[in-house]
ROKOL-184234 format. One line per 10 residues: number of its first residue (from 1); their letters; for each residue x, y, z of C-alpha. Coordinates in steps of 0.001 Angstrom, whole numbers, plus 500000, padded with zeros to 6 digits. Layout:
BEGIN
NUM = a = X/Y/Z; ...
% end
This chain:
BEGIN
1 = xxxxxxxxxx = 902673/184084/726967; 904820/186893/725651; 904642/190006/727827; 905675/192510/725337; 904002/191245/721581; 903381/194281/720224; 906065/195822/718056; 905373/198834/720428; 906557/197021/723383; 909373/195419/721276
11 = xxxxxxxxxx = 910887/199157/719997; 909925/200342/723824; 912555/197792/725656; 915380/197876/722696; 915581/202134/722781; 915602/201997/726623; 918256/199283/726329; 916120/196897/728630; 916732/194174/726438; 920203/193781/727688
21 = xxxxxxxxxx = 919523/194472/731424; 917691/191757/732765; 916771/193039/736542; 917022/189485/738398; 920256/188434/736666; 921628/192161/737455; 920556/191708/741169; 922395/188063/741612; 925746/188555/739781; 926157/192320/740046
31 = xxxxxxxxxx = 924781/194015/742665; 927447/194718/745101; 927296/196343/748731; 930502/197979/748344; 932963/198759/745704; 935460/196893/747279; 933646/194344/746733; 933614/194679/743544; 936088/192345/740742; 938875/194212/739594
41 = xxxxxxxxxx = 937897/192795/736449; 934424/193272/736711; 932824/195192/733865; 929241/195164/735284; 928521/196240/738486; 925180/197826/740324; 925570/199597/743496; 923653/201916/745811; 925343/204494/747903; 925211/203629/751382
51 = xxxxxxxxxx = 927461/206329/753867; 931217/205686/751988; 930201/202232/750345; 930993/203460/747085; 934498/204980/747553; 936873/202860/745569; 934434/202841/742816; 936894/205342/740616; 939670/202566/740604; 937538/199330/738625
61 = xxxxxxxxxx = 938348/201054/735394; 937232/197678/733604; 933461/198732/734033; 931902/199264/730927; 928389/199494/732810; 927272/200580/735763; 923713/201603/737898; 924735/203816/740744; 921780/204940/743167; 921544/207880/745383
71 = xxxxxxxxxx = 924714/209286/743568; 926248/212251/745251; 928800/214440/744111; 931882/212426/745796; 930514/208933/744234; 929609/210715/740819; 933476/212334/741171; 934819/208526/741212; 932773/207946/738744; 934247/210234/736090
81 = xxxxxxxxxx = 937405/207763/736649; 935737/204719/734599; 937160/205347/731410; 935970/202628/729398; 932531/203124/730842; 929597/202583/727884; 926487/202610/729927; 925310/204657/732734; 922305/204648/734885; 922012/207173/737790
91 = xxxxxxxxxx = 918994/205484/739496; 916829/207614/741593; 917718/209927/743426; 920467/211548/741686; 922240/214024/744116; 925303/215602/742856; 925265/219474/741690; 927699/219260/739460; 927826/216845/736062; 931696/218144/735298
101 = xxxxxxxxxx = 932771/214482/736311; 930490/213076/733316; 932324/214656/730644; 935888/213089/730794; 933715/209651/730006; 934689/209737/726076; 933345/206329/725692; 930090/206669/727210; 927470/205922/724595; 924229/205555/727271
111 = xxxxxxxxxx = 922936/207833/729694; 920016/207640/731860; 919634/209856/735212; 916501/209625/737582; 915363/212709/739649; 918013/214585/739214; 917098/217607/741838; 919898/219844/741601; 920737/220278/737795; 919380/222617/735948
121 = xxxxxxxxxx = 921501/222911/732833; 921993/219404/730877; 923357/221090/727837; 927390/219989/728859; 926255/216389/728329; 925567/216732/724191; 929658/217492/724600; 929731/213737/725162; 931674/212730/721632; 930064/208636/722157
131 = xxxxxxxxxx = 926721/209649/723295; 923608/208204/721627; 920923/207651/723876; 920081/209947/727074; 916921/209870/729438; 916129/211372/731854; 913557/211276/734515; 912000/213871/737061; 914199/216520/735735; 912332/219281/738262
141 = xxxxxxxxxx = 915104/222352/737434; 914806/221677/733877; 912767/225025/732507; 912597/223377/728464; 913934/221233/725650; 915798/224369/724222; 919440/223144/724893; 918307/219804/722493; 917814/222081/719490; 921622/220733/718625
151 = xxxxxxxxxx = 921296/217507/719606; 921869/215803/716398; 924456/212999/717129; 921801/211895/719811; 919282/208756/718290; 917306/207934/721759; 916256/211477/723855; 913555/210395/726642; 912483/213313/728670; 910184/211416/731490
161 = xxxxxxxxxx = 908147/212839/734726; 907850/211086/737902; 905082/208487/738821; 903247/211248/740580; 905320/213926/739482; 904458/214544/735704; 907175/216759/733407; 905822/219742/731529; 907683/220255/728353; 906528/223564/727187
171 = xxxxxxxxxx = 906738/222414/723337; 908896/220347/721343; 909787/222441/719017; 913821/222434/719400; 913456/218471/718462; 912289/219161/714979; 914849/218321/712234; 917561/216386/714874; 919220/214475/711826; 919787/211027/714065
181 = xxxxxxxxxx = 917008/211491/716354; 915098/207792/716231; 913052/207401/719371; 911230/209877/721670; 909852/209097/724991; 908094/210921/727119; 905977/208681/729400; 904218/210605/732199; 904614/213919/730183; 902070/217098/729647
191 = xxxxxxxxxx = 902999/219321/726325; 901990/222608/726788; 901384/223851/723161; 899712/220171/722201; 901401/220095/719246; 903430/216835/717768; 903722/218680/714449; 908306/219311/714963; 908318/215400/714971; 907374/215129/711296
201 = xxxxxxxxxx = 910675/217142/710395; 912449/214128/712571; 913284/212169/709653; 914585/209119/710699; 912617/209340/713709; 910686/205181/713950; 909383/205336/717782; 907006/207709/720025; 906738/206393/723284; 904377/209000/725096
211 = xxxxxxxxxx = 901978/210043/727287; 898655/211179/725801; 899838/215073/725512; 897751/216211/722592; 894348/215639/720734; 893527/212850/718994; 893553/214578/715928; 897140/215958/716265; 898326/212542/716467; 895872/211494/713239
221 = xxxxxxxxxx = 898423/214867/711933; 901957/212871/712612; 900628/209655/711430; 899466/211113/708083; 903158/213057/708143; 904779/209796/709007; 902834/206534/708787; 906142/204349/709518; 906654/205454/713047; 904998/202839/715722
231 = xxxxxxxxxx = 903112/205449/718144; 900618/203402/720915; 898396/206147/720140; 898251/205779/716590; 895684/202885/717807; 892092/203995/717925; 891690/201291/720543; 893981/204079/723165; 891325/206338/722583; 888553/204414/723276
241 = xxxxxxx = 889941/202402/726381; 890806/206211/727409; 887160/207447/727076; 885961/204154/728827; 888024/205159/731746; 887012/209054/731677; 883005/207573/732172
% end
């Protein structure tokens, strides 16, 4: 049986970029203990800070992808060394104070950060001149979307809450009109001001992936505005498996 056969669930994995990130393979070919353990001509590589495990990290400057957990500001120092890094994931939790080390990655394209709970100010990271898609998750300093209004080179922005920790996003307002902007997600999400209406002025926007943060009838709104983007909650079946559950 296939586990995703919507086209929701098909758009959901290729914006996130799970498509190319298959969790077992990862875990038997890449997953390494320590970064000396690590190829020297390795470009994949997944490794969890441990004590020092991940010094020597800075010098494997054939990574073009890597998933770092419990990154602190000495392993997230390093890895600012990986030139020809494409994809980053900073898998919960991210530590470091300080995402200076980020910016000299001119090649980075993917950026994904979990729980990052001692960063306040993303803004640095739209200096990024390869960046396309950026998520991130739990962001508990982050105040609002304001420092996205300029965002335009960006085509994937998920702004995510924890499993029990859902993100407030006041409105989503600075979103509307981001010329590149073609997925949103925003699972486990409240929306203060309930409105969806800035993503009509999205125009090449062709994927919602959200939590239920307004009325039904706001999301009737976008539809109408834009009946080519694949929203879960453009289903009327959401909305009554959500009232069945509310009984």
């Amino acid at each position: 049986m296939d586990i995703f056969p919507t086209l929701e669930g098909a758009l959901n994995i290729k914006f996130r970029g799970h498509g190319i990130r298959d969790w077992a393979e990862w875990r038997e070919k890449h997953f390494y203990g320590e970064a000396a353990d690590i190829p020297a001509e390795a470009t994949n590589a997944w490794i969890g800070r441990q004590k020092l495990s991940y010094r020597g990290i800075g010098k494997r400057r054939t990574l073009r992808h890597l998933i770092g957990a419990n990154v602190d500001q000495p392993f997230l120092n390093e890895i600012g060394e990986l030139e020809n890094l494409e994809r980053l994931e900073l898998e919960w939790p991210m530590v470091a104070k300080d995402l200076t080390p980020i910016l000299r990655l001119e090649r980075l394209a993917f950026l994904s950060i979990d729980s990052p709970r001692n960063i306040a100010d993303f803004r640095p990271l739209l200096a990024l001149p390869s960046l396309r898609t950026l998520i991130i998750t739990n962001p508990k300093k982050m105040t609002n979307l304001d420092w996205l209004g300029e965002a335009h080179q960006l085509e994937v922005i998920g702004i995510e809450g924890g499993t029990w920790s859902p993100y407030t996003i006041p409105t989503l307002r600075p979103l509307a009109g981001l010329r590149s902007l073609r997925a949103f997600l925003g699972v486990s999400t409240k929306l203060s001001d309930e409105s969806l209406a800035p993503l009509a002025d999205c125009s090449r926007l062709e994927y919602l992936g959200i939590a239920c943060v307004a009325p039904q009838a706001e999301f009737d709104r976008l539809k109408m505005a834009k009946p080519d983007l694949v929203c879960d909650w453009f289903r009327p079946g959401m909305w009554a498996a959500l009232r069945s559950t509310d009984r």
